[in-house]
C-alpha positions as CSV (number, residue, x, y, z in Angstrom):
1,X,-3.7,38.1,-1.3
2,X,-0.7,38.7,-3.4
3,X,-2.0,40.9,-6.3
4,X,1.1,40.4,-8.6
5,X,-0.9,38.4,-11.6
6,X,-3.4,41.4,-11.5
7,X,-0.8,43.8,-11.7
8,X,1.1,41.9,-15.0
9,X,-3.0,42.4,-16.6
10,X,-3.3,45.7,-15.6
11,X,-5.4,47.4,-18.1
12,X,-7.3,44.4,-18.8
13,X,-8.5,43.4,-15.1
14,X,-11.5,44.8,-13.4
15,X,-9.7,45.8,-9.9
16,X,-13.4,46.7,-8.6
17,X,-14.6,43.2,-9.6
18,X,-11.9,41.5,-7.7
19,X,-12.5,43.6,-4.5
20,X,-16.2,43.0,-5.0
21,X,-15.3,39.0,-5.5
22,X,-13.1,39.7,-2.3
23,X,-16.1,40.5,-0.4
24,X,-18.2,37.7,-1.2
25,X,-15.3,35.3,-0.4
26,X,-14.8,36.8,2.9
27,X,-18.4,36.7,4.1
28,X,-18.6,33.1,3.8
29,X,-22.0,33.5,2.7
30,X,-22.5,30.2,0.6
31,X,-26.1,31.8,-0.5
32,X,-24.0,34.3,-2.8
33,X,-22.7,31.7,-4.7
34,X,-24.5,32.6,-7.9
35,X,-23.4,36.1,-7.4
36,X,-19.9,35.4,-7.0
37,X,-19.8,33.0,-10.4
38,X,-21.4,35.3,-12.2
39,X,-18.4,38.0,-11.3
40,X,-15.7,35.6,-11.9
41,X,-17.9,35.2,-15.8
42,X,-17.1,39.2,-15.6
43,X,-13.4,39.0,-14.5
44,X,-12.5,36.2,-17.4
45,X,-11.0,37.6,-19.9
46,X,-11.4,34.0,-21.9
47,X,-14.3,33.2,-23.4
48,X,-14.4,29.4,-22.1
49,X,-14.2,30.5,-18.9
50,X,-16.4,33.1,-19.1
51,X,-18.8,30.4,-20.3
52,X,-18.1,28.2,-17.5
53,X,-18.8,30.2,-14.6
54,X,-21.7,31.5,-16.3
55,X,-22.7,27.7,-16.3
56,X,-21.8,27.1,-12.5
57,X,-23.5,30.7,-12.1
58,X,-26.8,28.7,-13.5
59,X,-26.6,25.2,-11.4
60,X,-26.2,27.5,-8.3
61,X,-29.5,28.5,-8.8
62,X,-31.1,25.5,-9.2
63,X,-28.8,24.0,-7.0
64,X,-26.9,20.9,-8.9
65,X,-25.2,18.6,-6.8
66,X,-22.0,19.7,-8.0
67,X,-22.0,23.0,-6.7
68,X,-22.3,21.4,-3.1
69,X,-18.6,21.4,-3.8
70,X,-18.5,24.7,-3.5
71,X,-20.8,25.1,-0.6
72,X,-19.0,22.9,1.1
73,X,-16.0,25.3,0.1
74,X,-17.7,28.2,2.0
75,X,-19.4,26.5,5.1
76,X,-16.1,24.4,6.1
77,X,-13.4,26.2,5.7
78,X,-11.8,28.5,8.0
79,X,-11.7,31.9,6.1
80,X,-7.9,32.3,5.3
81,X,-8.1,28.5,3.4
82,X,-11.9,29.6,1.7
83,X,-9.9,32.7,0.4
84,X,-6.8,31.1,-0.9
85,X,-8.9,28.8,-3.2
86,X,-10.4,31.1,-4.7
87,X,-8.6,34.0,-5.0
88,X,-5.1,31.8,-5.9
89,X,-6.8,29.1,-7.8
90,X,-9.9,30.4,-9.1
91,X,-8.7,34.2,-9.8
92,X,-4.9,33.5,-10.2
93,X,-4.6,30.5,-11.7
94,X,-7.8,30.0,-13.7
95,X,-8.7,33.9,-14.9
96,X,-5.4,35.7,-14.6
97,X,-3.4,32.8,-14.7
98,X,-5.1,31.5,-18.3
99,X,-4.7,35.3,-19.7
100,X,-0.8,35.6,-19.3
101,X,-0.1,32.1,-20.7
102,X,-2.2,33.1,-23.8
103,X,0.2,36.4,-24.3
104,X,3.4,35.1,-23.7
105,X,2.3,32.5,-25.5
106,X,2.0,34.9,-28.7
107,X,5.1,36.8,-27.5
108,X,7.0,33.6,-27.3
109,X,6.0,31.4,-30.0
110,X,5.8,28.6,-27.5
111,X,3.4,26.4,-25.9
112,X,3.3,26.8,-22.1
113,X,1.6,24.6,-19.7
114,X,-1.6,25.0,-16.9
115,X,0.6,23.8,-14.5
116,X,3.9,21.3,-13.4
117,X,4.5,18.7,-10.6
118,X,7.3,18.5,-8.8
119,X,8.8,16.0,-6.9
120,X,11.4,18.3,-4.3
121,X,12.3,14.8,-2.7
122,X,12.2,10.9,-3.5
123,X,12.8,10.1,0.3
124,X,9.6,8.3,2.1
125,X,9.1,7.0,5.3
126,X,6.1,4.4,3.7
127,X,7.7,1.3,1.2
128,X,3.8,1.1,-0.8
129,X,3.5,-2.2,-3.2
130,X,4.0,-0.9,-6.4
131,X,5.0,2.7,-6.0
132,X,5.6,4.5,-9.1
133,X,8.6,6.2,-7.3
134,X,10.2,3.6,-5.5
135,X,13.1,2.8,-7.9
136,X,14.6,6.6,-8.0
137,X,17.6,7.6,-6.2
138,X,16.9,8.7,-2.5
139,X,20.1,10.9,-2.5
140,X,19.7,14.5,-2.7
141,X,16.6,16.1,-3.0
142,X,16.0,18.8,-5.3
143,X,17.9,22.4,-3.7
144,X,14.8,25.0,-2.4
145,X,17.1,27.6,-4.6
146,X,16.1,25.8,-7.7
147,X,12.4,25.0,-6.6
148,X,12.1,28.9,-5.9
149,X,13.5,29.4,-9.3
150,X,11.4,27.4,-11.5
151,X,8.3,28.7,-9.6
152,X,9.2,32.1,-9.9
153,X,10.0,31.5,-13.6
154,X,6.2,29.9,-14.4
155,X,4.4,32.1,-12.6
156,X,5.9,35.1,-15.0
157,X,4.5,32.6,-17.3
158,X,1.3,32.6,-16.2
159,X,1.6,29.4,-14.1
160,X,-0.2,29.7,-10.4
161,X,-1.1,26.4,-9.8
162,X,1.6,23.5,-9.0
163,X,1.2,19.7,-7.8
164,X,4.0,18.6,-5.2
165,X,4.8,15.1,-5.3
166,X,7.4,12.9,-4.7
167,X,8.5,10.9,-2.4
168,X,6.7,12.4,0.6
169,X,7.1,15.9,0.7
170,X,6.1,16.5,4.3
171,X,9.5,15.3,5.4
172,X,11.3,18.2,4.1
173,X,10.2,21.5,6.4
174,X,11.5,23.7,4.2
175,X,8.7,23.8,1.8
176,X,6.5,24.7,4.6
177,X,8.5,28.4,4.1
178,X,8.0,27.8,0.1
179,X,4.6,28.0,0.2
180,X,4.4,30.5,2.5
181,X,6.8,32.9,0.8
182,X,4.9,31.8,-2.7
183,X,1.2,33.2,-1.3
184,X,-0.1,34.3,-4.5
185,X,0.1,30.3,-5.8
186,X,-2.3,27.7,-5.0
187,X,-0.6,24.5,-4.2
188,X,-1.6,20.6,-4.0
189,X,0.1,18.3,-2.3
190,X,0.2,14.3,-2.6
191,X,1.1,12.9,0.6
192,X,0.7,9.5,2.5
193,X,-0.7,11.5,5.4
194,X,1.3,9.7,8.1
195,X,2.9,13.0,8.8
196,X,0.7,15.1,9.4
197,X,0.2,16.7,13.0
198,X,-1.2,19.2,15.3
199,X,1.9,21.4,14.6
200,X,2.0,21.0,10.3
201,X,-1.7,21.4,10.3
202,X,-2.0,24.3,12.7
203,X,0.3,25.8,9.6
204,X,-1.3,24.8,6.9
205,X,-4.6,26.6,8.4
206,X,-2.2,29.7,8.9
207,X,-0.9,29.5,4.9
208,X,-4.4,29.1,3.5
209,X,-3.0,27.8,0.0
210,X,-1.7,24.3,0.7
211,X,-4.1,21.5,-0.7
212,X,-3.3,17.7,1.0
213,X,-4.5,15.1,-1.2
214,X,-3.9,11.9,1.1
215,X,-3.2,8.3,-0.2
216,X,-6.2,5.8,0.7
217,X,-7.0,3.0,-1.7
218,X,-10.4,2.2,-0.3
219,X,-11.2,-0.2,2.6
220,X,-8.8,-0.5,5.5
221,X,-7.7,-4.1,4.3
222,X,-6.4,-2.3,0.9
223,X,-4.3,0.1,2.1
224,X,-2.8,-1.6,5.1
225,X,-1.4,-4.1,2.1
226,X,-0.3,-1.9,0.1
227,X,1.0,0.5,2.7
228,X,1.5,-0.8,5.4
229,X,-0.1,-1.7,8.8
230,X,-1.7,0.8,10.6
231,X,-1.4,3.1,7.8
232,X,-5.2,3.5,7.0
233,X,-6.2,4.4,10.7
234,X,-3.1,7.1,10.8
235,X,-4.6,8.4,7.5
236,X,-8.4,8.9,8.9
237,X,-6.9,10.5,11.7
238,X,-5.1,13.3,9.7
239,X,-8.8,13.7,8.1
240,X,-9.9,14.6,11.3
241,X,-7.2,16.9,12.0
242,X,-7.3,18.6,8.8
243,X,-11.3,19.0,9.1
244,X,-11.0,20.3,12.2
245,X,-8.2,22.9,11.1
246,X,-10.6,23.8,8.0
247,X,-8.3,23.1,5.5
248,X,-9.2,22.0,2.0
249,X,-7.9,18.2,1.2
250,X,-8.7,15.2,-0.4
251,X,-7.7,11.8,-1.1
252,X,-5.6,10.3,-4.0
253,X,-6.7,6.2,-5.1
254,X,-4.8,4.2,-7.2
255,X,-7.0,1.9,-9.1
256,X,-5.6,-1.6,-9.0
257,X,-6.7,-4.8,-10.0
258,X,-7.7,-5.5,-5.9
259,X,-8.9,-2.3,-5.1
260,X,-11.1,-1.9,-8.1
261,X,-13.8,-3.9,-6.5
262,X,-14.3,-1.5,-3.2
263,X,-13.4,1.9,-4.9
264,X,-16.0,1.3,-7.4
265,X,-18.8,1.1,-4.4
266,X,-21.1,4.2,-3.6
267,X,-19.6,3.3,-0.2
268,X,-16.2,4.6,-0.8
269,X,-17.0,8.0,-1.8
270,X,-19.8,8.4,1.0
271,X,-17.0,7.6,3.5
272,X,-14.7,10.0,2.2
273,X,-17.5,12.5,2.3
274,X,-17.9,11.5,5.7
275,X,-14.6,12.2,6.3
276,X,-14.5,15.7,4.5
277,X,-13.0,15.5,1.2
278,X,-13.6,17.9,-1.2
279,X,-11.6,16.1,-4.2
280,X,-10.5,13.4,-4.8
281,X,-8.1,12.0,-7.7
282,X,-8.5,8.0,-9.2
283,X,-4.8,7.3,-10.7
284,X,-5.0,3.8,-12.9
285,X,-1.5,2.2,-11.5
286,X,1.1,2.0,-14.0
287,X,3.8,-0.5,-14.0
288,X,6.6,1.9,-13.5
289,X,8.9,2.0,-10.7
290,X,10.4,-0.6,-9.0
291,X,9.2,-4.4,-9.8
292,X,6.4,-3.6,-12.1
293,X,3.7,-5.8,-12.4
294,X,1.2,-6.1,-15.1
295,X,-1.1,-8.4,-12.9
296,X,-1.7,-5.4,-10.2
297,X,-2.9,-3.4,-13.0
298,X,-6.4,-2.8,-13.3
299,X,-8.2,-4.8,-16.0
300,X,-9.2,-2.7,-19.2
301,X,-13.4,-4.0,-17.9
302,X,-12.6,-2.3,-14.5
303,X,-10.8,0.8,-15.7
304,X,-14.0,1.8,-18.1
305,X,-16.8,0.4,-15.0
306,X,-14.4,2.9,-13.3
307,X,-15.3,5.8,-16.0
308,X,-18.8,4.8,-15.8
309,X,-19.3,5.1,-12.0
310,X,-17.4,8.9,-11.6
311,X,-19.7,10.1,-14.5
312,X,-22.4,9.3,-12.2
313,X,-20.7,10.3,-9.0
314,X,-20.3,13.9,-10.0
315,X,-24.1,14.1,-11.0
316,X,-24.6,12.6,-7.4
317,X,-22.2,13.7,-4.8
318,X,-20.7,17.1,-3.2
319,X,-17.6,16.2,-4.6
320,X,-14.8,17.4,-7.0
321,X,-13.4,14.1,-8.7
322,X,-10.5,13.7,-11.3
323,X,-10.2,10.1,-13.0
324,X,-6.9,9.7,-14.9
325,X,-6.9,8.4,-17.5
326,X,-10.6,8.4,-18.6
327,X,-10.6,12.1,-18.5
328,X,-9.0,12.7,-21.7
329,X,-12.2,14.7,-23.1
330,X,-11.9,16.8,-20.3
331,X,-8.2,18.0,-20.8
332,X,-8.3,18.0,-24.5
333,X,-6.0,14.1,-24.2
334,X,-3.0,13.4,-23.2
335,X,-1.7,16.1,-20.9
336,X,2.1,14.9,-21.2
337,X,5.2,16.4,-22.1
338,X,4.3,20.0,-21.5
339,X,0.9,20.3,-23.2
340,X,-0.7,21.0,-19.8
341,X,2.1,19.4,-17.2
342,X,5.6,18.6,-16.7
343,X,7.1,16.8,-14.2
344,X,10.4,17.9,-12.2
345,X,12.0,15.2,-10.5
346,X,14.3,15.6,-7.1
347,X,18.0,14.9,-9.8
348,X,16.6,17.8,-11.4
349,X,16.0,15.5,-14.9
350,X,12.4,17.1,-16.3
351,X,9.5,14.0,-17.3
352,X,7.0,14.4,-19.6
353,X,4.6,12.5,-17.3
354,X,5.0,11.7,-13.8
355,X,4.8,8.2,-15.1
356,X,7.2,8.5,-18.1
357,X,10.3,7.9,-16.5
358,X,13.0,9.2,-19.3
359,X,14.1,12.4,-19.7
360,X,16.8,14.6,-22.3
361,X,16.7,18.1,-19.9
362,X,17.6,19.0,-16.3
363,X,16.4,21.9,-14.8
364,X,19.6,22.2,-12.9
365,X,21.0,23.5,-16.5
366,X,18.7,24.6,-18.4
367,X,15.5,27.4,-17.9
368,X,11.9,26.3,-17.6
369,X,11.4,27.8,-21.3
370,X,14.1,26.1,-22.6
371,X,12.7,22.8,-21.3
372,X,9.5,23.5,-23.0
373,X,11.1,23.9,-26.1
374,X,12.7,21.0,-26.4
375,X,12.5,18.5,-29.6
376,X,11.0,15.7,-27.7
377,X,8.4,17.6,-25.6
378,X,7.7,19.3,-28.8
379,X,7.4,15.7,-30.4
380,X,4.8,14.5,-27.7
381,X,3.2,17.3,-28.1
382,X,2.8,17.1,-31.8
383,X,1.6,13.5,-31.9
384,X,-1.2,14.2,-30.5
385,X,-3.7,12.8,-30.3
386,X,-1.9,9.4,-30.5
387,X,-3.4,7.1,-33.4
388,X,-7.3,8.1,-33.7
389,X,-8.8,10.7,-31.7
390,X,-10.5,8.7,-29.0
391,X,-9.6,11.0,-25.9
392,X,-11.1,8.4,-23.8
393,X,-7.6,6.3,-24.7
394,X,-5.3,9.1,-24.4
395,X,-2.3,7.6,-22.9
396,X,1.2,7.0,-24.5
397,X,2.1,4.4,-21.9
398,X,-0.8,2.6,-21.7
399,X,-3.2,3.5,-24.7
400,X,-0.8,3.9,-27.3
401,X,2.8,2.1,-25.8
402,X,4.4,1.8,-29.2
403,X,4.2,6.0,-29.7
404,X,6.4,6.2,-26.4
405,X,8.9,3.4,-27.4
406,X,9.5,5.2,-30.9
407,X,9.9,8.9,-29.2
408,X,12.2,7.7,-26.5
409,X,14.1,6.3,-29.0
410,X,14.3,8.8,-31.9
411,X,15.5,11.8,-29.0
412,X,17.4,9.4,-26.5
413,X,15.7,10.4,-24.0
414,X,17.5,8.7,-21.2
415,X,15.7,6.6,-18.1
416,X,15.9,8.7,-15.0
417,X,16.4,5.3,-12.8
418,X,17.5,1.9,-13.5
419,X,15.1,-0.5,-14.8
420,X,12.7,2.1,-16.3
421,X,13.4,0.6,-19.7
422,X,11.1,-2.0,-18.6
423,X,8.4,-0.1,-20.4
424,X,10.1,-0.4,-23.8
425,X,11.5,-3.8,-23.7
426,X,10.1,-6.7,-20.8
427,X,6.6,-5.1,-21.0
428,X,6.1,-4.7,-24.5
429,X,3.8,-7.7,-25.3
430,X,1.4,-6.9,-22.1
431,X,1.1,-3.3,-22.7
432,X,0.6,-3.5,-26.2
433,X,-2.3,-6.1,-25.5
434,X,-4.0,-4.2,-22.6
435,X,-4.0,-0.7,-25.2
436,X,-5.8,-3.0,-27.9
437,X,-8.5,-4.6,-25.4
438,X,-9.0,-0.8,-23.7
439,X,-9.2,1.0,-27.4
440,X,-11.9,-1.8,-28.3
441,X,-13.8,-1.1,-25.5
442,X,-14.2,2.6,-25.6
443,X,-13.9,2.9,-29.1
444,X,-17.9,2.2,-29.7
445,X,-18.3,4.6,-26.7
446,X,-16.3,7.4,-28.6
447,X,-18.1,7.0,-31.8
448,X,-21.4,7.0,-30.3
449,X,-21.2,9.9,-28.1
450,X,-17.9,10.5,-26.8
451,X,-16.5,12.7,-30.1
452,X,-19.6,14.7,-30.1
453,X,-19.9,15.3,-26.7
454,X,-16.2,16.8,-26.8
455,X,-16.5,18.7,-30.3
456,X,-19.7,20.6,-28.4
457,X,-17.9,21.2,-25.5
458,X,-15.1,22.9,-27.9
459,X,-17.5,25.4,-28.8
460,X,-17.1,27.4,-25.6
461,X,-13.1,27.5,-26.1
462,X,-11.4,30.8,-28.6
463,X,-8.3,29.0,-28.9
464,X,-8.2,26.9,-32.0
465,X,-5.3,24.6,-31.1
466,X,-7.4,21.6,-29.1
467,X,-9.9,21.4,-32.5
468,X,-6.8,22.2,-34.9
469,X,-5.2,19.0,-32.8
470,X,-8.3,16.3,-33.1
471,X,-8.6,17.5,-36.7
472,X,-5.5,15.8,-37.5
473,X,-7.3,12.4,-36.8
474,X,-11.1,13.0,-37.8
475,X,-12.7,15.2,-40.9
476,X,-14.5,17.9,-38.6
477,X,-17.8,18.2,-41.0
């Protein structure tokens, strides 16, 4: 393991606890799991963190569902890939990781980020209904020079954790060496799967820090349609493949109007755990992209009967499970616009959202700092929350569509392919009718339990900027 976070904290960091963490991680011995959370409460140097694995220190012992997770973590994975997790993403990116973003962010005067997604490449060998990227430019994907560059420049940040996207990222080889060369950083990957063979997974095993999140949405009839024939069998098979390599992955759903009714079975997620996930992410489709259609868009009943059933999942299953956009309480709203992500695209332009399709920076020009500072991410990051304080409707595209029109508009922010301006102008009367139906349906939610729920879980945190932020919106008695 690459030591270089510990070494910007020397001082601060317990060298012994890491080697002692080190150990544990090594043996593979999932019975120590208490004992490892317990030294990773000891290593935090944050008190919500400190907090947290204190908590998962606690449900180890009485052994909640959702620490199968982690078991699962220790009993499946080879060793190199059981160490990466939790020595890049647990120590690096959580502990260290959190510490050096919260001084440079007093050095600096300047928010910075958990993380960014980058999309290296826009070039796919899969035309998916509805793809969120299928209207970009395929020419010229982003140069590995620049990709080592901002990388190198967030992680002296504090930034250890980064999503790869695109496109499929598989086709370009190169950032097989990327990764590699970048062994201290803990990287997911969203990828159709198609590509994925004896050779690529025999490397992955090798790297240890590479995350594959394949695209399924649900039964086999679902994602042949919207992908293509004979994808969903090619995409089981890479399970296998990756299972048998003992490499940590998931799968990736997009909720749509037609696969709402099958992804929101207790099938689905037994099969994936049949197949060996160990996360898996539930993305609402957006219509973005090329030929966006309102009608594939999951209804605002399905999106919250969605909400409803991964609540109850993670109290269930062995599973780690991330529902955007319902988990606004979870990451303090709308992550957008650099509050916890950014998104570089393969032009080099810089989104707020992988989703918001307009951009006033490229990172070809301009430093990842700079980016951060700019007016409009500093704009979107200042409206927040958008309207009320309902985190459970935290999106400016879909929750709140008239806040995007009126900051794309005041900073110019440019669309990064052609007919992206269908969000501000064709769309208008659908989005802003969907955001009205959604907000009246979690709104009662919200004010029954939702805003306490969140305010309690704020206790744990030392920053003051997430209870500064809702305060804006609510009188915090």
């Amino acid at each position: 393991m690459s030591i270089s976070a510990f070494e910007r904290l020397k001082g601060v960091i317990s060298a012994t606890l890491i080697e002692r963490i080190v150990k544990v991680v090594e043996s593979g011995d999932e019975k120590k799991l208490a004992g490892l959370f317990d030294l990773l409460s000891k290593l935090a140097p944050a008190k919500y963190f400190r907090e947290s694995f204190a908590q998962l220190a606690e449900m180890a012992r009485t052994n909640h569902p959702f620490v199968g997770v982690f078991r699962r973590v220790f009993t499946e994975l080879n060793e190199n890939c059981r160490k990466k997790a939790i020595l890049n993403f647990l120590v690096n990116f959580i502990i260290l990781g959190r510490a050096i973003r919260d001084r440079k962010e007093k050095e600096l005067g300047v928010h910075i980020p958990n993380f960014m997604v980058i999309s290296p490449t826009m070039r796919c060998n899969l035309n998916c209904k509805g793809c969120y990227a299928s209207a970009y430019s395929k020419e010229g994907d982003l140069p590995i020079e620049v990709v080592d560059r901002v990388i190198s420049e967030a992680k002296e940040l504090g930034m250890y954790f980064f999503t790869f996207s695109g496109g499929e990222c598989f086709i370009r080889e190169d950032l097989l060496d990327f990764w590699e060369k970048h062994d201290d950083c803990y990287f997911q990957v969203y990828t159709n799967g198609t590509l994925l063979d004896d050779k690529m997974t025999d490397r992955l095993a090798e790297m240890g820090n590479v995350a594959p999140m394949l695209s399924v949405e649900g039964s086999k009839e679902e994602t042949d349609y919207r992908r293509g024939p004979g994808v969903y069998e090619k995409v089981m098979n890479s399970f296998e493949l990756l299972r048998r390599k003992g490499i940590l992955y998931g799968f990736s759903a997009t909720f749509t109007r037609s696969s709402a009714e099958y992804l929101l079975k207790d099938e689905f997620i037994e099969k994936m755990l049949d197949k060996g996930c160990k996360v898996g992410w539930f993305f609402q489709y957006i219509p973005t992209g090329g030929a966006p259609d309102l009608n594939y868009m999951a209804t605002p009943q399905q999106r919250a009967a969605l909400h409803e059933k991964v609540e109850e999942w993670r109290s269930k299953y062995p599973i780690f499970l991330g529902d955007f956009w319902n988990d606004g309480p979870y990451v303090d709203g709308c992550m957008a616009g650099g509050q916890r992500y950014l998104h570089i695209i393969s032009s080099g332009d810089v989104e707020p959202c992988v989703f918001v399709h307009f951009a006033v920076d490229n990172i070809k020009e301009k430093s990842l700092l700079e980016v951060l500072q700019s007016d409009f991410f500093k704009a979107i990051r200042e409206a927040q929350p958008y309207d009320d304080d309902n985190l459970l409707c935290p999106c400016l595209i879909i929750d709140h569509p008239h806040v995007l029109r009126e900051l794309v508009k005041k900073y110019r922010a440019k669309p990064t392919h052609p007919g992206a301006e269908a969000l501000l102008k064709d769309l208008v009367l659908g989005l802003d009718k969907y955001s009205e139906e959604i907000r009246s349906i979690f709104g009662p939610e919200w004010e029954e339990r939702g805003r306490s729920k969140y305010l309690k879980s704020l206790e744990k945190e030392d920053k003051k900027e997430p209870l500064e932020r809702i305060k804006k919106r609510i009188e915090v008695k």
